[in-house]
Backbone as ProteinMPNN parsed JSONL, in Angstrom:
{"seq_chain_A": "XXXXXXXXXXXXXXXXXXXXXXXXXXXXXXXXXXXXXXXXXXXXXXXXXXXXXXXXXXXXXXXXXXXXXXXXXXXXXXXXXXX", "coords_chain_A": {"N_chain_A": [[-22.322, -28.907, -8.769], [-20.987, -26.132, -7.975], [-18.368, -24.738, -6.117], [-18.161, -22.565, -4.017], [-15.996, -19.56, -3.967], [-13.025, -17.296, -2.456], [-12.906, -14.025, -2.883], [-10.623, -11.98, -4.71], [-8.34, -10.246, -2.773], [-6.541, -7.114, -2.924], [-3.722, -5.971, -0.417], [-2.374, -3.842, 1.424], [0.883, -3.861, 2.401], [2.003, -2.319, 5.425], [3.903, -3.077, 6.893], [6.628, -3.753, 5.394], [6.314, -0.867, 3.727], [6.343, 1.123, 6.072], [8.923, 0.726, 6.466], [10.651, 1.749, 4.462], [9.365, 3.985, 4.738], [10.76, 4.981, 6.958], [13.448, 5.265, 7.074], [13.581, 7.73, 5.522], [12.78, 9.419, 7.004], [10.259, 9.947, 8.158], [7.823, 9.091, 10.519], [4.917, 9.698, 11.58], [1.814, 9.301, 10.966], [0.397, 10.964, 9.527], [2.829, 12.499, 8.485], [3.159, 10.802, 6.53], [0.744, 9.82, 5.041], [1.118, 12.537, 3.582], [3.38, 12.402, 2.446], [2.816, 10.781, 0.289], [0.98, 11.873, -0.865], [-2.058, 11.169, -0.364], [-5.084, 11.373, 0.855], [-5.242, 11.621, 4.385], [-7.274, 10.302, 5.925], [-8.073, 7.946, 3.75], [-5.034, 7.149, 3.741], [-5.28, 6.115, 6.452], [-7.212, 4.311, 6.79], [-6.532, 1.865, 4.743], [-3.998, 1.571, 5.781], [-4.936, 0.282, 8.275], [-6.169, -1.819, 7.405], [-9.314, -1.648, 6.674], [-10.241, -0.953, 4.078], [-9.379, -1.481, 0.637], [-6.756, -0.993, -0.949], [-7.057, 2.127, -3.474], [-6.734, 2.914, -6.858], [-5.534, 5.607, -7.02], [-4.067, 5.419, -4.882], [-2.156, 3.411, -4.774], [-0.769, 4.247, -7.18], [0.246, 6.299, -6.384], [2.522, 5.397, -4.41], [3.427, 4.282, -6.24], [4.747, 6.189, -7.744], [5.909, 7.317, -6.03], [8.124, 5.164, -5.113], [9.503, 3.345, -7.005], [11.942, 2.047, -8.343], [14.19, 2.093, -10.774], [15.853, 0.532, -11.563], [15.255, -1.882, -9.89], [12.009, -3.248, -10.828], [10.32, -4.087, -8.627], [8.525, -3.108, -6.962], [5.483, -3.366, -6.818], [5.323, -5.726, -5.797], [6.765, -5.857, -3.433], [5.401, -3.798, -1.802], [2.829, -4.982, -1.641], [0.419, -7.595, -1.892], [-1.55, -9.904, -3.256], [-4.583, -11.865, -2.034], [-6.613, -14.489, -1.564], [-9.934, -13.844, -0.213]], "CA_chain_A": [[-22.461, -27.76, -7.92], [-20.202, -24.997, -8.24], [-17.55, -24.151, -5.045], [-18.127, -21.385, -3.223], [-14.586, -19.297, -3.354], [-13.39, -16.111, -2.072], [-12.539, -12.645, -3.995], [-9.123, -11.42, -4.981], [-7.969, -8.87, -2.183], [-4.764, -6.749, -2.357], [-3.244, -5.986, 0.841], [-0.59, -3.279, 1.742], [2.09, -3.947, 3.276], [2.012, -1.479, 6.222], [5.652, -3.014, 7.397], [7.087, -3.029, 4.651], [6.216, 0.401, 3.725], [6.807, 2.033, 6.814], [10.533, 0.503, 6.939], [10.87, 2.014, 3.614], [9.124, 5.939, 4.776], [11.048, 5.433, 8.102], [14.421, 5.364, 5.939], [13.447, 8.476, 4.762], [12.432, 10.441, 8.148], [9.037, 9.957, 8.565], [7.207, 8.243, 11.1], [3.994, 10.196, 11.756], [0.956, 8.831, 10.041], [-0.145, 11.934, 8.727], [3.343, 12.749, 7.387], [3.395, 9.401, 5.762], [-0.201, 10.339, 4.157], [1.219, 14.232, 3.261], [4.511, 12.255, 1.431], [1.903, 9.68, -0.591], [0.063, 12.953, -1.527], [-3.321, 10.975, -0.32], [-5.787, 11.967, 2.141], [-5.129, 10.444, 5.753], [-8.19, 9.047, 6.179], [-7.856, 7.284, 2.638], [-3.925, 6.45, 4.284], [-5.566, 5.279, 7.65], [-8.356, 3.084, 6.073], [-5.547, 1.162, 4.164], [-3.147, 0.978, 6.506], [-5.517, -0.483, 9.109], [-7.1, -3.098, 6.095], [-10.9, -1.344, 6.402], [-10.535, -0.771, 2.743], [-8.24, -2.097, -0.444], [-6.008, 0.524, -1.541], [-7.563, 2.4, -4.581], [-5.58, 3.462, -8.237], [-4.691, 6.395, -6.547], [-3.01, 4.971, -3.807], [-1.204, 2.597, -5.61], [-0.183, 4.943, -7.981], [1.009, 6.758, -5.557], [3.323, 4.289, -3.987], [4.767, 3.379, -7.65], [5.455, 6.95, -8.087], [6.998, 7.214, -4.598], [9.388, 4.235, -4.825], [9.364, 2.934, -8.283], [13.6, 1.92, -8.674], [14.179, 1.2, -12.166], [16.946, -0.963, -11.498], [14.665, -2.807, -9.54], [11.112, -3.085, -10.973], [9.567, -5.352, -8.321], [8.072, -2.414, -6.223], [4.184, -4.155, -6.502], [5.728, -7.093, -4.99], [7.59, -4.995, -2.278], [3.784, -3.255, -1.332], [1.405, -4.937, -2.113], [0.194, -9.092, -1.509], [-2.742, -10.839, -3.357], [-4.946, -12.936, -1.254], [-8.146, -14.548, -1.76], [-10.617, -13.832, 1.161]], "C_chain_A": [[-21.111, -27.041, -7.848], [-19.331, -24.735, -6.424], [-17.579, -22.83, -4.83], [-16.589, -20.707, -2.859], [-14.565, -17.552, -2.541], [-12.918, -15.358, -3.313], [-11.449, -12.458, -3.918], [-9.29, -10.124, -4.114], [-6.712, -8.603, -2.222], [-4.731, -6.106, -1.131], [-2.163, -4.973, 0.494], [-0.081, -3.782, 2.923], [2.515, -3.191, 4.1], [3.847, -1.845, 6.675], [6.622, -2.403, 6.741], [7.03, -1.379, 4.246], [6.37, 1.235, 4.999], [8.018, 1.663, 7.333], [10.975, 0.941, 6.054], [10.632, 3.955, 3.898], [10.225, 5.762, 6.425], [12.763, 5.785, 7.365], [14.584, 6.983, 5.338], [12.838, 10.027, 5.869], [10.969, 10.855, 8.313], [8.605, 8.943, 9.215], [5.448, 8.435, 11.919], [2.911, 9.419, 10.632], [0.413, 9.641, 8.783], [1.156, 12.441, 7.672], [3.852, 11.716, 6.254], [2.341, 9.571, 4.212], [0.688, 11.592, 3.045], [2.453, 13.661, 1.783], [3.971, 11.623, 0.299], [1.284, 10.713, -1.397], [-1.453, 12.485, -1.546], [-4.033, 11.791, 0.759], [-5.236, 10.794, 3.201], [-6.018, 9.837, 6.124], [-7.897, 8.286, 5.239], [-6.705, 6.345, 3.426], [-4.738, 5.148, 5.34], [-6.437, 3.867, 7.455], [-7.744, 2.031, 5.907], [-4.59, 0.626, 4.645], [-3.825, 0.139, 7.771], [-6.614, -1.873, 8.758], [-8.577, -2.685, 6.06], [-11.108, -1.171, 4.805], [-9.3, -1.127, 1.768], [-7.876, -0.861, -0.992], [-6.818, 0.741, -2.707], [-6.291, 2.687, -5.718], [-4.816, 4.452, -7.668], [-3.65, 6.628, -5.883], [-1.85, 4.104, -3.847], [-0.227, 3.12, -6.727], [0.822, 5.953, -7.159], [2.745, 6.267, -4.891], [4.109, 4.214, -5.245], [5.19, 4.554, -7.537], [6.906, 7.311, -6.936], [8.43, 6.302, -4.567], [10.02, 3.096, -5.683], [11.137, 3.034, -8.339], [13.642, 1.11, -10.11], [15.155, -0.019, -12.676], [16.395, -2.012, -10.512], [12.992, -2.861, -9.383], [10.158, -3.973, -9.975], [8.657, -4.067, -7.092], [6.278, -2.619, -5.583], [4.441, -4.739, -5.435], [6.286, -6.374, -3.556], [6.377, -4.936, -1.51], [2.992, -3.915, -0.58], [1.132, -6.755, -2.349], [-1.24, -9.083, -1.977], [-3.196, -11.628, -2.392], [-6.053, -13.592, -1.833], [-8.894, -14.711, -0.238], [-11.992, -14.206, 1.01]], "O_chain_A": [[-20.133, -27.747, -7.603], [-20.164, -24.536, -5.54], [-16.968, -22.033, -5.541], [-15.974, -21.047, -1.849], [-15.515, -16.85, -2.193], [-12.626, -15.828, -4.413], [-10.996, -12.8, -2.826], [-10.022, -9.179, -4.409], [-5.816, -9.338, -1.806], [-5.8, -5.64, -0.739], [-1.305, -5.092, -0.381], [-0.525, -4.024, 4.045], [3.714, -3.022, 3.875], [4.759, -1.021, 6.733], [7.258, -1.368, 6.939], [7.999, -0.733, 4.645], [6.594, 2.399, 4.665], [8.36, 2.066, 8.445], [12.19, 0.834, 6.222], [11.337, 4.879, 3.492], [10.305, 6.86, 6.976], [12.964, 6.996, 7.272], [15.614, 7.355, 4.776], [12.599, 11.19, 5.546], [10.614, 12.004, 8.576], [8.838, 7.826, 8.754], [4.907, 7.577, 12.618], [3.323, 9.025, 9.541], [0.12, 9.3, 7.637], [0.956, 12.732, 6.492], [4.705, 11.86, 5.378], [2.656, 9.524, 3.023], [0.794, 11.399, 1.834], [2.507, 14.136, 0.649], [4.562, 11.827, -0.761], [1.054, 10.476, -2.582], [-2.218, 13.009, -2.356], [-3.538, 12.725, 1.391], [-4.931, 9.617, 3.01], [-5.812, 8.768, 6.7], [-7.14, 7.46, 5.75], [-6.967, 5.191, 3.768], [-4.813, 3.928, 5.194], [-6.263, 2.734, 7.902], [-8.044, 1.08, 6.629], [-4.155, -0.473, 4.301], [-3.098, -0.734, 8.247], [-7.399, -2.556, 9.417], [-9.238, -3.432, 5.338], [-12.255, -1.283, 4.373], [-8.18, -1.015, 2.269], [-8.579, 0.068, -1.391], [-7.379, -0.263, -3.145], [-5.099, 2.665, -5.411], [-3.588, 4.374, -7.7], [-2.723, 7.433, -5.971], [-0.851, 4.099, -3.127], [0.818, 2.581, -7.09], [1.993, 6.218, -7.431], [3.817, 6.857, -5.022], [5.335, 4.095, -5.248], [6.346, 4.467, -7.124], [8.126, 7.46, -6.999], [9.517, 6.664, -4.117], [10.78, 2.207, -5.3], [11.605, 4.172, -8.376], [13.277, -0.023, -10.425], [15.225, -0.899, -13.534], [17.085, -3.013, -10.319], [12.479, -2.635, -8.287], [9.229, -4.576, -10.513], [8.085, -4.726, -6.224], [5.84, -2.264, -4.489], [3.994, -4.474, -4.319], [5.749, -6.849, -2.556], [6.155, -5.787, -0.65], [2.55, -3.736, 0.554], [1.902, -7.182, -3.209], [-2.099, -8.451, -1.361], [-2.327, -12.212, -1.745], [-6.448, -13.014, -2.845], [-8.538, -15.48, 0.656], [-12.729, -14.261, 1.995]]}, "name": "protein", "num_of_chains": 1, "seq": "XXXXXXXXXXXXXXXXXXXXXXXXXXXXXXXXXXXXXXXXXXXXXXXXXXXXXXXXXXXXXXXXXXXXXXXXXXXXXXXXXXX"}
């Protein structure tokens, strides 16, 4: 009989990332969304875990804070789990 597991969820990192946009003079939700270039609901969803970030949003983020002298910016984000 086969084990019942859970699914691979990624997770943002709401701390992280908003110790990274606060750095940068934002602390509004919406101008957090406006700097990501997503929608704020999309933002809010994500930042409150109702939904797993999408490509967009992730893409977003790399483009946002992507340091090439330090490629670990996933890792920074963004946490595997299984749920």
């Amino acid at each position: 009989m086969n084990e019942q597991t859970g699914r691979p969820t990624l997770i943002f990192d709401v701390k992280a990332f908003d110790a990274a946009v606060a750095d940068r003079g934002f602390t509004k939700q919406e101008d957090k969304a406006d700097y990501l270039g997503v929608s704020r609901a999309s933002y809010s969803k994500v930042t409150r875990g109702l939904e797993q970030p999408s490509p967009k949003f992730i893409a977003a983020v790399l483009l946002r804070f992507t340091d090439p002298d330090s490629p670990d910016t996933l890792n920074r984000f963004f946490k595997a789990e299984i749920r």
